[in-house]
C-alpha positions in Angstrom: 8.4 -72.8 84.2 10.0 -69.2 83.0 10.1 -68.0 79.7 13.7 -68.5 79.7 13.6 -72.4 80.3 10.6 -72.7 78.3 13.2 -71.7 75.0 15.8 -73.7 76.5 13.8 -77.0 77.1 12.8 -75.7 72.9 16.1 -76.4 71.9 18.1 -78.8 74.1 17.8 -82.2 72.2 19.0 -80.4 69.5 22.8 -82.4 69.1 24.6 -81.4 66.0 23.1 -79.1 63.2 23.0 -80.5 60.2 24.5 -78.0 57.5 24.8 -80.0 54.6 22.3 -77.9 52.1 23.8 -74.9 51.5 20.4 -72.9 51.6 20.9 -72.9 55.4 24.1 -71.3 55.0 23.3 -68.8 53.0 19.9 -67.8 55.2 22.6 -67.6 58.3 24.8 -65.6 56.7 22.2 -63.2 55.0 20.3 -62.5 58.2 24.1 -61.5 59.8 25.1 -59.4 57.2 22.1 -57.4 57.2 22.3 -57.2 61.0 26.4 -55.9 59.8 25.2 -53.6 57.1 22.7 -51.9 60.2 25.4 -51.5 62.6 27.6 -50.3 59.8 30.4 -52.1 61.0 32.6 -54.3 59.2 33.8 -56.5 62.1 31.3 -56.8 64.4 30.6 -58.9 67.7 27.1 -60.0 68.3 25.6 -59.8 71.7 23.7 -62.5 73.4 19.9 -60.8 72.6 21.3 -60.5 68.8 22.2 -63.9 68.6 18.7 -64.6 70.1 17.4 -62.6 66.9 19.4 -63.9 64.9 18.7 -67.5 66.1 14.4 -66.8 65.6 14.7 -65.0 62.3 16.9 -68.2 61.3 14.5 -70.7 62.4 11.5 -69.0 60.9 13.1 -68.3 57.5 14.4 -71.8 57.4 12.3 -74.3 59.0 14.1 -75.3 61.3 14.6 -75.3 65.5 18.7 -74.3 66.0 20.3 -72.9 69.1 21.9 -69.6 69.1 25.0 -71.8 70.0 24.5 -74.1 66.7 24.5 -71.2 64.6 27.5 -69.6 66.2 29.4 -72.4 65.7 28.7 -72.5 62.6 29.7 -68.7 61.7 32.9 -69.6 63.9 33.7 -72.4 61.3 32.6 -70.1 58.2 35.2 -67.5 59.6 37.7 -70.3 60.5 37.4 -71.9 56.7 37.6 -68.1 54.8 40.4 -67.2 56.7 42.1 -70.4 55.9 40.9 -69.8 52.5 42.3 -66.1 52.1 45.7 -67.2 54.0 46.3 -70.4 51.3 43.8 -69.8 48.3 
């Protein structure tokens, strides 16, 4: 088995994330911003090895086992509720 299917076999009976404390929020959105803050970019895109980063820092800071694609998701629905937010707040 590769490395590569060893991390997916990891995380594939994953389902939904569960996001209902807020401490897993913030340690998401924490670890991006300091990845932000070192690009020095406002409006940034993170490639696939980021996201792969991103995705261990995450687990190891919170206990848990997400997929790259969980915590996208979740920073998709984050921008998706501030810009509805800033557009009707």
């Amino acid at each position: 088995m590769t490395t590569k299917e060893n991390i997916s076999s990891k995380y594939e009976n994953l389902g939904k994330a569960t996001w209902n404390n807020p401490f897993y929020t913030k340690v998401l959105l924490d670890i991006c911003m300091d990845e932000i803050r070192k690009c020095g970019k406002p409006r940034i895109v993170f490639k696939n090895k980021k996201w792969e980063e991103i995705r261990d820092e995450f687990n190891k800071n919170a206990s848990k086992n997400y997929t790259k694609k969980q915590l996208k998701n979740r920073m998709d629905n984050l921008r998706t509720d501030w810009t509805t937010w800033k557009q009707y707040g």
